[in-house]
C-alpha positions in Angstrom: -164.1 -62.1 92.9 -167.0 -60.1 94.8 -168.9 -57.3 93.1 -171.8 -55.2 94.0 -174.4 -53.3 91.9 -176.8 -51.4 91.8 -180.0 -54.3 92.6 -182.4 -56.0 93.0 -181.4 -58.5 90.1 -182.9 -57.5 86.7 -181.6 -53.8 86.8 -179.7 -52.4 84.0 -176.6 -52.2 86.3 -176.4 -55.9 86.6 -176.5 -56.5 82.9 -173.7 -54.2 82.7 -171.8 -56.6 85.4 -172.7 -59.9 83.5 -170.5 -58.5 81.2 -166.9 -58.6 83.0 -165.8 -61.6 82.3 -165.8 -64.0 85.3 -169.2 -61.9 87.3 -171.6 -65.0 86.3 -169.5 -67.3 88.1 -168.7 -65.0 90.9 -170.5 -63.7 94.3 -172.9 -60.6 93.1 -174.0 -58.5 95.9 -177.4 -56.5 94.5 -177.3 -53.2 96.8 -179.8 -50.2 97.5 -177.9 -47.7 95.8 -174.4 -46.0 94.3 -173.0 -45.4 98.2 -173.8 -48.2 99.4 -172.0 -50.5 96.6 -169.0 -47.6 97.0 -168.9 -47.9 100.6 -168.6 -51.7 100.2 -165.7 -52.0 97.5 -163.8 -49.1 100.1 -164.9 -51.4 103.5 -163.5 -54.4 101.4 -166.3 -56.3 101.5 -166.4 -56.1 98.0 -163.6 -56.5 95.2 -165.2 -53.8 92.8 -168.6 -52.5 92.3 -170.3 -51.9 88.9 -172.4 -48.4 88.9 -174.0 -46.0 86.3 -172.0 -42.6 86.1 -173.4 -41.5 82.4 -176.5 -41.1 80.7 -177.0 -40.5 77.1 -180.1 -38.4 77.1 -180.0 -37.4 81.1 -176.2 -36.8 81.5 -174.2 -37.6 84.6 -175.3 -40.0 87.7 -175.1 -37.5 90.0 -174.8 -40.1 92.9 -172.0 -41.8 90.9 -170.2 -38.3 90.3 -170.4 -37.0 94.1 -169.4 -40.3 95.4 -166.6 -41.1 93.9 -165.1 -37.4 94.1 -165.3 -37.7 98.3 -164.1 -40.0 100.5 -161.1 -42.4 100.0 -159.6 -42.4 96.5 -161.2 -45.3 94.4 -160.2 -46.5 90.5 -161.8 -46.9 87.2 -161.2 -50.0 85.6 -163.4 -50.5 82.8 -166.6 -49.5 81.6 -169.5 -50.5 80.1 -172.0 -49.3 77.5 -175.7 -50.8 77.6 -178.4 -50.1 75.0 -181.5 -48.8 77.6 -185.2 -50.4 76.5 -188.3 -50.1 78.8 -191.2 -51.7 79.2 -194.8 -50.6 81.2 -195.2 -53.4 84.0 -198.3 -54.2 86.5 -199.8 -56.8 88.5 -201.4 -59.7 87.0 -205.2 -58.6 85.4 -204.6 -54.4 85.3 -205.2 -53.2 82.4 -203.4 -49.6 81.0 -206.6 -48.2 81.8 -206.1 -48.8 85.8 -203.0 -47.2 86.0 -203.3 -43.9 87.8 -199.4 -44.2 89.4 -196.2 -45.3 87.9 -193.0 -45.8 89.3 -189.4 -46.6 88.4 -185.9 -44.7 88.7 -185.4 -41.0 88.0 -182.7 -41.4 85.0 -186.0 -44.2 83.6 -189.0 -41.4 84.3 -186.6 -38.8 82.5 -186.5 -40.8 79.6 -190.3 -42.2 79.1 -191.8 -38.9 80.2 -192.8 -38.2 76.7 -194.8 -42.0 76.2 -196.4 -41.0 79.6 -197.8 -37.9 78.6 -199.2 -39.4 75.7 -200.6 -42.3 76.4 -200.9 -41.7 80.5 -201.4 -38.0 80.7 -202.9 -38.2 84.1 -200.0 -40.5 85.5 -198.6 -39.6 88.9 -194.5 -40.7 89.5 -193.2 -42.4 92.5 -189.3 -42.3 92.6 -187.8 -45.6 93.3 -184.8 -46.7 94.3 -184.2 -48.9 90.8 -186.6 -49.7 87.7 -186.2 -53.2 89.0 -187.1 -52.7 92.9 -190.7 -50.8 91.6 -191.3 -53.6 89.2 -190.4 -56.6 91.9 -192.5 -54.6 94.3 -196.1 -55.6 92.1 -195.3 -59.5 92.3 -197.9 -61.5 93.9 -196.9 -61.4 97.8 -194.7 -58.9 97.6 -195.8 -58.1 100.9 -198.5 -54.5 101.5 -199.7 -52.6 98.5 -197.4 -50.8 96.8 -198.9 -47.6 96.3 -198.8 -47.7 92.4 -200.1 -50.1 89.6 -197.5 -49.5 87.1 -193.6 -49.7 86.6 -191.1 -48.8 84.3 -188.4 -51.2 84.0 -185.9 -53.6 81.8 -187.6 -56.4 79.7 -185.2 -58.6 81.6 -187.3 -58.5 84.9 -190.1 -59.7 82.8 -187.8 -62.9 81.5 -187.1 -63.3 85.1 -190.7 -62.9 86.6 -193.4 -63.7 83.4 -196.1 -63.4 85.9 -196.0 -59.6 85.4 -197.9 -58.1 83.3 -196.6 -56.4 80.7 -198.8 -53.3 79.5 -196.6 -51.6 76.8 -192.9 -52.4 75.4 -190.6 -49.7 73.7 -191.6 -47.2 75.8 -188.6 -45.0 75.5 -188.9 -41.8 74.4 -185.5 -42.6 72.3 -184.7 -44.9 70.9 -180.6 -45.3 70.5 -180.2 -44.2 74.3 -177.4 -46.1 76.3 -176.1 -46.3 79.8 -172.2 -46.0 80.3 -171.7 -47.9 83.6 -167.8 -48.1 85.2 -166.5 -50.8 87.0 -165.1 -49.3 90.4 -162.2 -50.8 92.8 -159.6 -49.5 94.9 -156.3 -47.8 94.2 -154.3 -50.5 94.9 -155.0 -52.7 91.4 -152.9 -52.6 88.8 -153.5 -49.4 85.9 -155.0 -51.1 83.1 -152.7 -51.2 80.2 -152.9 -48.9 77.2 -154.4 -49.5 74.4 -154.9 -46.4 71.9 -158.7 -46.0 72.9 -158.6 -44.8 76.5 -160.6 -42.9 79.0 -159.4 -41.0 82.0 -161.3 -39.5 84.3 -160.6 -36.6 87.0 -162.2 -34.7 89.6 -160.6 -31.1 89.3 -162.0 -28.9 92.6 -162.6 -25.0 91.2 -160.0 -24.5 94.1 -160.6 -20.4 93.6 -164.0 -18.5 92.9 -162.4 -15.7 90.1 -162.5 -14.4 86.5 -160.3 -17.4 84.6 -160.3 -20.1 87.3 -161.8 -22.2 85.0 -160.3 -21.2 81.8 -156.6 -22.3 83.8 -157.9 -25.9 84.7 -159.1 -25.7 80.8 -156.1 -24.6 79.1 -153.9 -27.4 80.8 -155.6 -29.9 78.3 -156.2 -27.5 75.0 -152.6 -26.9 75.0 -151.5 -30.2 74.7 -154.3 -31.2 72.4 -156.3 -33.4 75.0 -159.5 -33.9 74.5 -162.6 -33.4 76.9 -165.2 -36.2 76.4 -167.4 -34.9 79.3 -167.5 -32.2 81.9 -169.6 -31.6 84.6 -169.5 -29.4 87.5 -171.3 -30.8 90.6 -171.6 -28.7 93.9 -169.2 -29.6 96.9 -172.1 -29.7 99.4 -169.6 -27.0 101.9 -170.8 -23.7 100.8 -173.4 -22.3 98.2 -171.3 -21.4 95.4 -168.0 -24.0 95.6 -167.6 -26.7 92.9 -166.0 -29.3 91.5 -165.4 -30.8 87.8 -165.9 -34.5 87.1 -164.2 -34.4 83.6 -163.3 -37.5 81.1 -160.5 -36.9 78.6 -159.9 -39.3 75.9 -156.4 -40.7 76.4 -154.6 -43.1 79.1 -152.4 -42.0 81.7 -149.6 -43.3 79.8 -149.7 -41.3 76.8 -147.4 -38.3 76.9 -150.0 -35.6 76.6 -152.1 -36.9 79.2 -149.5 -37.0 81.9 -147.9 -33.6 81.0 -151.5 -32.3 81.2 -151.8 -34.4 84.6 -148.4 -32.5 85.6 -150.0 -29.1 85.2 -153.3 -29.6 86.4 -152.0 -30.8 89.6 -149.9 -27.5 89.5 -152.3 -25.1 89.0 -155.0 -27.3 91.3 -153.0 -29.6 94.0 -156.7 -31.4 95.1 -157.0 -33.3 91.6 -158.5 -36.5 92.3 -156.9 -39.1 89.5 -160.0 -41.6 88.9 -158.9 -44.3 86.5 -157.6 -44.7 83.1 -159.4 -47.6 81.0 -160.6 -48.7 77.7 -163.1 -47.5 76.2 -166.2 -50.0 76.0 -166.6 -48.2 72.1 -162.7 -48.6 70.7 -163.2 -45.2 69.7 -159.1 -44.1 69.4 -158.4 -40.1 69.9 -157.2 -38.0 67.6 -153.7 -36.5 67.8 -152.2 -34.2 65.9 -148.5 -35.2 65.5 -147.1 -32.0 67.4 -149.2 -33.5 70.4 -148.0 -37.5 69.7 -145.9 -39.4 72.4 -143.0 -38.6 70.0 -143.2 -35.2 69.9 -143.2 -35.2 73.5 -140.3 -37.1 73.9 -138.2 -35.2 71.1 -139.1 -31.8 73.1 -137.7 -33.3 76.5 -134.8 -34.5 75.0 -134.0 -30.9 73.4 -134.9 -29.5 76.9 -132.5 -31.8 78.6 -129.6 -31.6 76.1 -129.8 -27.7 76.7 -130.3 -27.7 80.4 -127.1 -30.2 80.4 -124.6 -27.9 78.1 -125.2 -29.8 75.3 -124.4 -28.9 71.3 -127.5 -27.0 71.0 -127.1 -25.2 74.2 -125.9 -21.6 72.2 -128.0 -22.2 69.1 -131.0 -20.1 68.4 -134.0 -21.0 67.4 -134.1 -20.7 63.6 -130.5 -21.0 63.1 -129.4 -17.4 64.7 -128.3 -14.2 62.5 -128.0 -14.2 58.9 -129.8 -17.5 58.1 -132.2 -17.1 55.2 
């Protein structure tokens, strides 16, 4: 197997990857960023690419949610959840009181902003393309001057380069935040199989700019008691005003009320983009009600079917016809 990620090494995204059983051994391919690794898996340079699509104090990844809602299709195949610690890194011999510029990733600087304004009120930010690439780029001979002493990044780059120095650990502003990264491949492999605590996602286009749009891409799931785990709308990029959805819903494609949902969703919106259904990293099961299980589902066809074929209850009406009690 080859997989990208989202490098250099030391980057939350490759912890997540050390995870899938088999990536230590195999060829890891540390990229730039979420397109690049996305292009790759579609060029088939790559057999799957691990990238962060969820946040839990920032939301989304936007890069993650436009890219995989354009282009050719690509699948979900499993995810990953990763408990998010930073650290303050410089070059060997600064002090905290030398720092005047910091740098990391956005979704890092999001979630230290309050220790910065603390403790480095006066704190400039550089965006950088990963925590790990600003940290890697204060090593001894890193080549010219970086243009910040500081960087926000995962104690892990420390294990991997000790000469940095380490100014401050626990930086985060909260402490329980995690990183949901998916695994992404083409549409080709094999559905993973259910399990009873499943994730789909979709990318549902507002295909019409009206009063209730939304509420009929909305009702296809609340009337057949599927959950929405996440919803975002993210902007198409054609025209000021036009939209799409990245939605999870808490089920696999193989349970009765996701597919019938599937069914009318692709009715009422004929551009939904099927993404993946996949464990969930947390076993959390859904919730049905029983009216919503696979059962139910299958009892209602049959009734449908027996009727639509002549059947014994073809002339009955509901509740037994006139003069039942």
């Amino acid at each position: 197997m080859r997989y990208a990620y989202l490098g250099p090494a030391g980057t939350f995204t490759e912890a997540a990857l050390l995870g899938v059983e088999g990536a230590r051994e195999a060829e890891r391919r540390p990229v730039s960023s979420v397109p690049v690794a996305l292009a790759a898996v579609r060029a088939g340079e790559v057999d799957a690419a691990m990238v962060p699509i969820e946040n839990s104090v920032e939301g989304g990844v936007t890069a993650t949610l436009d890219a995989v809602a354009t282009g050719s299709e690509l699948r979900i195949v499993r995810e990953a959840l990763v408990p998010i610690s930073f650290v303050l890194v410089a070059a060997p011999g600064t002090s905290l009181g030398d720092v005047r510029t910091v740098s990391t990733h956005s979704h890092a600087w999001a979630q230290v902003r309050g220790w910065m304004d603390q403790h480095l009120p006066g704190a400039d930010y550089v965006p950088a393309s990963s925590t790990a690439a600003a940290a890697l780029a204060l090593l001894p001979g890193a080549g010219a001057d970086a243009g910040f002493e500081a960087a926000v990044c995962s104690p892990v780059v420390v294990e991997q380069h000790p000469e940095l120095e380490v100014l401050a650990e626990d930086i985060g502003d909260n402490r329980a935040a995690v990183t949901r990264f998916v695994l992404v491949t083409r549409p080709d492999t094999a559905l993973p199989r259910r399990t009873g605590a499943d994730r789909t996602t979709l990318v549902v286009p507002l295909w019409e700019d009206r009063a209730g749009a939304l509420m009929e891409i909305l009702e296809q799931f609340a009337t057949r008691g599927v959950n929405l785990s996440r919803i975002e709308s993210r902007p198409t990029g054609n025209f000021l005003g036009e939209y799409f959805f990245s939605i999870d819903v808490d089920g696999h494609l193989h349970d009765a009320r996701v597919a019938d949902a599937l069914v009318g969703l692709r009715r009422v919106c004929p551009s939904t983009r099927f993404l993946g259904s996949y464990p969930r990293a947390d076993h959390k099961a859904a919730t049905v009600a029983r009216h919503h299980s696979d059962g139910a589902f299958r009892e209602a066809a049959a009734w449908v079917a027996e009727l639509q074929g002549g059947g014994p209850h073809a002339a009955e009406p509901a509740g037994g016809g006139p003069g039942t009690a």
